[in-house]
FISE-455610 format. One line per 5 residues: number of its first residue (from 1); for each residue x, y, z of N, C-alpha, C. Coordinates in Angstrom, 3 decimals. Atoms other than C-alpha are relative to their C-alpha. Layout:
N
NUM) X/Y/Z/X/Y/Z/X/Y/Z  ...
***
This chain:
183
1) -0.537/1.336/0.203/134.463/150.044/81.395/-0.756/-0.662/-1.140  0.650/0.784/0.930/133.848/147.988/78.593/-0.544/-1.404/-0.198  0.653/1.670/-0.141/131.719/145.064/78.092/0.631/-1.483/-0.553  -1.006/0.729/0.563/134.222/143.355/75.724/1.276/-0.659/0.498  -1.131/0.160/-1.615/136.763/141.211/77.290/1.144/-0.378/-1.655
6) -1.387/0.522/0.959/140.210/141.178/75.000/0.629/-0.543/0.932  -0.808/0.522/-0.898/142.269/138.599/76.070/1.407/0.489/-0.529  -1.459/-0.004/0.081/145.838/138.939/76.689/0.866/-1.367/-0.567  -0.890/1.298/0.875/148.819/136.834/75.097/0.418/-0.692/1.907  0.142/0.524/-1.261/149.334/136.674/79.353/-0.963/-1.087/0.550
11) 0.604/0.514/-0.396/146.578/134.994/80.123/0.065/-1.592/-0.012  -0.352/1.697/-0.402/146.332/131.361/81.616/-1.565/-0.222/0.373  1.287/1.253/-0.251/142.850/129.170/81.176/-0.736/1.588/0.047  1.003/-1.344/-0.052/141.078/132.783/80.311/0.118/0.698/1.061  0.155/-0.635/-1.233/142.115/134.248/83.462/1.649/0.874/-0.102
16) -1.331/-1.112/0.198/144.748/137.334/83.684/0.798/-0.575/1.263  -1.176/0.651/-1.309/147.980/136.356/85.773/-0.637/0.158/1.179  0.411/-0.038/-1.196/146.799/137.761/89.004/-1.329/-1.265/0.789  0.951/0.692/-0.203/143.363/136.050/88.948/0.720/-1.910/-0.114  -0.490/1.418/-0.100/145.073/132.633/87.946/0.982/-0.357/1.115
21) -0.952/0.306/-1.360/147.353/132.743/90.456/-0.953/-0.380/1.418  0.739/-0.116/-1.070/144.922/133.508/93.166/-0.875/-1.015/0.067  0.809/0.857/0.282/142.566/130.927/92.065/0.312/-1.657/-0.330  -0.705/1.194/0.028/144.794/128.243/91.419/0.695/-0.546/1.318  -0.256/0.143/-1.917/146.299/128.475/95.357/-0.823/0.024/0.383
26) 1.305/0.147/-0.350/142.745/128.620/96.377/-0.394/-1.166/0.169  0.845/1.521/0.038/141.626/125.362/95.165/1.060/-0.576/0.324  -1.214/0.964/-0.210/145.142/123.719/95.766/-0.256/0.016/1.344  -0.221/0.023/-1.842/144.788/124.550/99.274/-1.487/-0.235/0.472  1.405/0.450/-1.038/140.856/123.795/100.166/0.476/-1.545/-1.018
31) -0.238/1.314/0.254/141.853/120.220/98.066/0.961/-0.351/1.033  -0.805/0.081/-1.352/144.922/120.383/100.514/-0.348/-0.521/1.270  0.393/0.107/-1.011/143.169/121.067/103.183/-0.861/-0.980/0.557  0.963/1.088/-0.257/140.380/118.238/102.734/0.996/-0.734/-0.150  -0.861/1.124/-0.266/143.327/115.841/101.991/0.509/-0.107/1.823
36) -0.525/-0.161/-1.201/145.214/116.786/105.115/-0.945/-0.420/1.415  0.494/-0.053/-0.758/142.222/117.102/107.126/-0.327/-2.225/0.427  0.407/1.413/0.027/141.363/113.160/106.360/1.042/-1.046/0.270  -0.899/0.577/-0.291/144.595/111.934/107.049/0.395/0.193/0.935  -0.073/-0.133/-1.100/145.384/113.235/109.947/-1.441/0.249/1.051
41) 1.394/0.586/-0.551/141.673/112.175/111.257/0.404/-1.449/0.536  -0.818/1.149/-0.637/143.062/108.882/111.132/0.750/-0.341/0.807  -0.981/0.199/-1.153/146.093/109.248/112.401/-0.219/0.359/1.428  0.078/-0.652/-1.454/145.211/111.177/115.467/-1.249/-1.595/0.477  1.069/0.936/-0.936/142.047/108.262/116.223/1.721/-1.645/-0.024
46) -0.696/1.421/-0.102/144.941/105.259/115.501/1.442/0.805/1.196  -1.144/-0.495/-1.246/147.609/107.636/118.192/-0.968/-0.446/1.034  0.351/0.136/-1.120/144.683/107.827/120.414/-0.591/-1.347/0.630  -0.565/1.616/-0.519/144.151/104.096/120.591/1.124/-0.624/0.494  -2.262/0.355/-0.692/147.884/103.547/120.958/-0.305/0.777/1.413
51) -0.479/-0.712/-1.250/148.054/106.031/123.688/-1.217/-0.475/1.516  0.551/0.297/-1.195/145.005/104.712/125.894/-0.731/-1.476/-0.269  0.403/1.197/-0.123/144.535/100.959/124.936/0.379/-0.825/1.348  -0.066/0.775/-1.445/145.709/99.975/128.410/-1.245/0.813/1.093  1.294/-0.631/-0.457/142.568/102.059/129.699/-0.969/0.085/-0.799
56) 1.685/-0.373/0.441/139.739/100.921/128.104/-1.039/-0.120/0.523  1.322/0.000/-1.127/136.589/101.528/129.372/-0.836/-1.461/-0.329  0.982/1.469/-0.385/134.282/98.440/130.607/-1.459/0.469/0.086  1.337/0.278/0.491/130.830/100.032/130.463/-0.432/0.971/-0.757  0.622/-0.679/0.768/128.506/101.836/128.836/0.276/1.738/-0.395
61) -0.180/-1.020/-0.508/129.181/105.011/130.231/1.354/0.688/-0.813  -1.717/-0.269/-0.026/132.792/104.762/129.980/0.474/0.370/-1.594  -0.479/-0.217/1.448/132.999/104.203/126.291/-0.655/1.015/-0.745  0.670/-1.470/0.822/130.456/107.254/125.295/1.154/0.763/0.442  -1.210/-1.061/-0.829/133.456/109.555/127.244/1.278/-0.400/-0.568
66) -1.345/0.414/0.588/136.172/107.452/125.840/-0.011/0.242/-1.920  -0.110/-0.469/1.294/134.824/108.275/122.008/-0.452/1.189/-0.087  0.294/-1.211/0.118/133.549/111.455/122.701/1.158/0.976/0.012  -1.128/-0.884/-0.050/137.240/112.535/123.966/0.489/-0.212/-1.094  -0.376/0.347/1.025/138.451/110.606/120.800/-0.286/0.856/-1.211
71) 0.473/-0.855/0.723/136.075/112.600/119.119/1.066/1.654/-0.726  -0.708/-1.513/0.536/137.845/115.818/119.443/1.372/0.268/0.011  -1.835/0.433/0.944/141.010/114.526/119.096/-0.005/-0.114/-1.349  -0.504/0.128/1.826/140.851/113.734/115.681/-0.471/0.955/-0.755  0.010/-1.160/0.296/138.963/117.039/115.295/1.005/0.863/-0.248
76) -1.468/-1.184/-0.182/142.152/119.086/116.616/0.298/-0.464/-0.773  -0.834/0.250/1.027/144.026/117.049/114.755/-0.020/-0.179/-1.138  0.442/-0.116/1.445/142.675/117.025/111.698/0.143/1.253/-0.355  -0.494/-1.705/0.832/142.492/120.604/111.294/1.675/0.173/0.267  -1.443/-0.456/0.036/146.407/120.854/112.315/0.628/-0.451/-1.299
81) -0.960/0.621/1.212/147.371/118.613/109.909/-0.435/0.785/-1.503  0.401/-0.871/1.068/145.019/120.044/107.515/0.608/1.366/-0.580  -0.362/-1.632/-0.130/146.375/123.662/107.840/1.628/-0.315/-0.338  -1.813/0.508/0.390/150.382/121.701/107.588/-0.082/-0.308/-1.461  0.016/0.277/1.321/148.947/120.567/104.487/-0.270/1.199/-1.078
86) -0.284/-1.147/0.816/148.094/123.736/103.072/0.947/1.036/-0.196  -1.310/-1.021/-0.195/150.991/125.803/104.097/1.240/-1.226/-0.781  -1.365/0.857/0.934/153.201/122.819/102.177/-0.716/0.202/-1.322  0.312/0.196/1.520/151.202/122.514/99.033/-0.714/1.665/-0.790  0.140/-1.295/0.690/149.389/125.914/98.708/1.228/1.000/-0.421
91) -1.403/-0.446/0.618/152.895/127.582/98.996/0.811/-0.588/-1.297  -0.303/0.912/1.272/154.060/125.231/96.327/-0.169/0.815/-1.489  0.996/-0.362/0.994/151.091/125.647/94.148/0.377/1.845/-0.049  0.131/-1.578/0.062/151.701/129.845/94.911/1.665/0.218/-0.649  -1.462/-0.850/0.608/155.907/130.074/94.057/-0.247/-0.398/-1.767
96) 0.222/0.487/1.557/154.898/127.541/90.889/-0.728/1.314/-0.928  1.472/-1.231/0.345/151.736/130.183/89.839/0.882/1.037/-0.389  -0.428/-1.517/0.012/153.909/133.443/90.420/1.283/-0.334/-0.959  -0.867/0.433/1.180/156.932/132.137/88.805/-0.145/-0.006/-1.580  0.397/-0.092/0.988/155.239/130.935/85.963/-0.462/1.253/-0.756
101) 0.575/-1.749/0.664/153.536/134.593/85.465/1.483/0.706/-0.217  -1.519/-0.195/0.902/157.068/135.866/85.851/0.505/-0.007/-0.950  -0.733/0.365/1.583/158.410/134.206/82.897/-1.206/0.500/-1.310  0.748/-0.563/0.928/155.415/134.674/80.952/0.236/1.548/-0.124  0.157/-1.521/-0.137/155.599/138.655/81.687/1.637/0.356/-0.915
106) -1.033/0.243/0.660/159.403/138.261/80.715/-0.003/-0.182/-1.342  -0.092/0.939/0.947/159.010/136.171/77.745/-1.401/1.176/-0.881  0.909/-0.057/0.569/155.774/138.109/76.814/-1.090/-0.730/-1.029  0.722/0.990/0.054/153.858/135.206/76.332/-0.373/-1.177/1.003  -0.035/1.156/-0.527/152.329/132.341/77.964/0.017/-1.260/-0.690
111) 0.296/1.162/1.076/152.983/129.185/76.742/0.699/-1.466/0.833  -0.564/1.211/-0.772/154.353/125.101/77.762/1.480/0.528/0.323  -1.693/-0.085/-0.467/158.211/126.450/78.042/-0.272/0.819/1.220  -0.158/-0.750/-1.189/157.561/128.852/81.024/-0.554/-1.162/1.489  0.652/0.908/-1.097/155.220/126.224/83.148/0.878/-1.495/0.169
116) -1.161/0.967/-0.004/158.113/123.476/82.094/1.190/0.897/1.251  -1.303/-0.526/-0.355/160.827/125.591/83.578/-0.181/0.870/1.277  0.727/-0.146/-1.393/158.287/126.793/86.961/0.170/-0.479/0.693  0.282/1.453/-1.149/157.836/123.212/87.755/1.500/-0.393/0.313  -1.301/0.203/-0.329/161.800/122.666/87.411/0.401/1.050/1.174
121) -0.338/-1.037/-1.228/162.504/125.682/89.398/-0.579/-0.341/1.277  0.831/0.130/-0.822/159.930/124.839/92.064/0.410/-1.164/0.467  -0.113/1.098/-0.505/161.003/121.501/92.498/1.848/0.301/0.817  -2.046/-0.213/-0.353/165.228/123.167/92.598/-0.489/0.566/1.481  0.351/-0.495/-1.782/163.556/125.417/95.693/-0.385/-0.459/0.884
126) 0.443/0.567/-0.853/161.618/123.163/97.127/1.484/-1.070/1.079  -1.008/1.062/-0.417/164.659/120.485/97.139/1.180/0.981/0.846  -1.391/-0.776/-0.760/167.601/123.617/99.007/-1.238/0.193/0.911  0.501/-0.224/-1.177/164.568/124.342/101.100/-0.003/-1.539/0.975  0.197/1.604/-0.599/164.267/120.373/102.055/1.301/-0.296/0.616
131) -1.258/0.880/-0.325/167.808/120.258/101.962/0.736/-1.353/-0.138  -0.074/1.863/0.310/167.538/117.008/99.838/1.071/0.066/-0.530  -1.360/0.348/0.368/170.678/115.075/98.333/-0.189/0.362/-1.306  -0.307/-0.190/0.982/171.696/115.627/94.786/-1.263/-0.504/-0.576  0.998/1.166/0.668/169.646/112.241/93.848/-1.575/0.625/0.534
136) 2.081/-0.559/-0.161/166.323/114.014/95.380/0.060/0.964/-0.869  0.175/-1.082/0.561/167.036/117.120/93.827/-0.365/-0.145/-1.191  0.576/0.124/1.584/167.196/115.940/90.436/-1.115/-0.491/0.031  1.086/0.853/-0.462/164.375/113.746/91.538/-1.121/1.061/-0.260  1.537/-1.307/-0.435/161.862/117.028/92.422/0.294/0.581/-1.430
141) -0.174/-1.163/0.935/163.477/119.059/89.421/-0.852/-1.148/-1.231  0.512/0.382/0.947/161.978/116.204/87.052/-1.483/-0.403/0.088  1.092/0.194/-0.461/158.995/115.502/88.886/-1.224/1.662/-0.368  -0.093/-1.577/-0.624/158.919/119.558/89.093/-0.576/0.548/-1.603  -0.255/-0.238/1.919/159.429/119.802/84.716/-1.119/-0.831/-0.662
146) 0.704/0.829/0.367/156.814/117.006/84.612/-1.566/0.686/0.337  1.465/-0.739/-0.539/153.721/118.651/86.444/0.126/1.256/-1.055  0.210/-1.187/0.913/155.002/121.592/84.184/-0.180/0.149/-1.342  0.256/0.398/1.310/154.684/120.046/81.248/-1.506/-0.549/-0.305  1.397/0.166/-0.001/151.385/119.082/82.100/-0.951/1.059/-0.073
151) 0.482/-0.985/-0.633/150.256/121.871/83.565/-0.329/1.140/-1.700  -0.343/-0.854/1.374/151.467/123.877/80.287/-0.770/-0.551/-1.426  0.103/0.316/0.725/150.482/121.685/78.149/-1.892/0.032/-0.119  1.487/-0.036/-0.157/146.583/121.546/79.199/-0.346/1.194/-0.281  0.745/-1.021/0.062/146.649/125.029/79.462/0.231/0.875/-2.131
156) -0.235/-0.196/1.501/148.152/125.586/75.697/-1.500/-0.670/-0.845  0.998/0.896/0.549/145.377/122.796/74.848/-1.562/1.054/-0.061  1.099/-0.520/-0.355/142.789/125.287/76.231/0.156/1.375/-1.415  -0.174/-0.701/0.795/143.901/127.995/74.143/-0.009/-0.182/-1.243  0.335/0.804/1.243/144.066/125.928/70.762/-1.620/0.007/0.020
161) 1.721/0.243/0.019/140.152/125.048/71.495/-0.392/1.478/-0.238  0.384/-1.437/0.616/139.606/128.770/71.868/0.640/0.818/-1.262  0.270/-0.748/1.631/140.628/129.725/68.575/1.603/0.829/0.541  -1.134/-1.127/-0.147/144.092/131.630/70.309/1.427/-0.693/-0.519  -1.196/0.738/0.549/147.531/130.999/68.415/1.214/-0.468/0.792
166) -0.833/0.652/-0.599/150.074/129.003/69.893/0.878/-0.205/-0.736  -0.876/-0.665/0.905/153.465/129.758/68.560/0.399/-1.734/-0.735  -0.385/0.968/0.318/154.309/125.880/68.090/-0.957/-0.839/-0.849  1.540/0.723/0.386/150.743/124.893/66.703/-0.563/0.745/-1.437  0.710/-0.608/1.792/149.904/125.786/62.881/-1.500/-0.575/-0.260
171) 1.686/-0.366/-0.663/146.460/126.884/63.039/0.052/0.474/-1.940  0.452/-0.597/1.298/144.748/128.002/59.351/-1.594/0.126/0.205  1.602/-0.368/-0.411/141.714/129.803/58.563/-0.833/-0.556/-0.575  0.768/0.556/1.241/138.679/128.554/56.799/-0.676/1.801/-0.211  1.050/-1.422/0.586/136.000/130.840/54.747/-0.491/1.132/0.425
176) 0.740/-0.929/-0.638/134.583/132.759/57.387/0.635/0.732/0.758  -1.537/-1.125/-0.004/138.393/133.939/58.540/-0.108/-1.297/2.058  -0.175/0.889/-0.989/137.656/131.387/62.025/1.252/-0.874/-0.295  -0.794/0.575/0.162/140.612/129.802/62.642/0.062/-2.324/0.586  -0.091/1.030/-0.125/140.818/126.065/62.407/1.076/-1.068/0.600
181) -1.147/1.241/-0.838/143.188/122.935/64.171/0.555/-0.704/-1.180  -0.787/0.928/0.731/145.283/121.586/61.442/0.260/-1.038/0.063  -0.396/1.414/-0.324/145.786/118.049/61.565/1.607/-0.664/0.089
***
């Protein structure tokens, strides 16, 4: 094996499809999962007030037992929700990811038109899986074209900084054959 790393015209943020994929559902889903987990912390302590404010405890006793059960209520429920939250957004984050490599592999390149046309797709699947109305659909598909235009566009940005050509971006060399950012 060689010590030299050639990058590919595939590659996304220096990382070969597979690895970006894997690594990008990774962090989407432990961010997920800390969102999820903190929101449904709440909710489960503001249910379990609702559900036993006509039994609250009167002494000392009562209320260590009455937040201790509270306690692990909003435990359970925090991780459930947590775990609902990653199975919605890591899946997301994983058809967007694989998709996108798709087209790139297709297209034999990566670049902003494949991660534009991910996030549209992703938002068309998400919306027949939701089963939303027309007006959502277009709704997700632009929301969908918007994250992908971001998404694409940061990662094109990354590639400009490293010196790699970007078919829309007129790049020139100076003296030493390094390629420079045109203004």
């Amino acid at each position: 094996m060689s010590d030299t790393f050639t990058p590919s015209k595939l590659d996304r943020a220096s990382l070969a499809p597979g690895e970006f994929i894997a690594t990008v559902t990774t962090v989407t889903s432990l961010w997920a999962f800390f969102i999820g987990s903190i929101d449904g912390a709440k909710r489960a302590s503001l249910q379990y007030l609702a559900e036993h404010a006509h039994v609250l405890p009167k002494t000392k006793q009562g209320w260590y037992l009455y937040h201790r059960r509270k306690n692990y209520a909003v435990i359970l429920n925090s991780g459930k929700i947590g775990l609902q939250y990653v199975k919605r957004f890591g899946g997301l984050t994983l058809v967007f990811t694989g998709t996108q490599a798709a087209l790139d592999k297709a297209r034999g390149e990566a670049d902003m038109i494949d991660s534009v046309v991910a996030g549209a797709g992703t938002g068309l699947a998400n919306s027949f899986l939701y089963r939303l109305s027309r007006r959502s659909t277009l709704h997700a598909c632009m929301i969908g074209g918007a994250v992908g235009l971001f998404a694409g566009g940061m990662q094109d940005m990354i590639n400009i900084y490293q010196g790699k050509p970007v078919w829309y971006w007129k790049q020139k060399s100076n003296v030493n054959g390094n390629s420079v950012v045109k203004d």
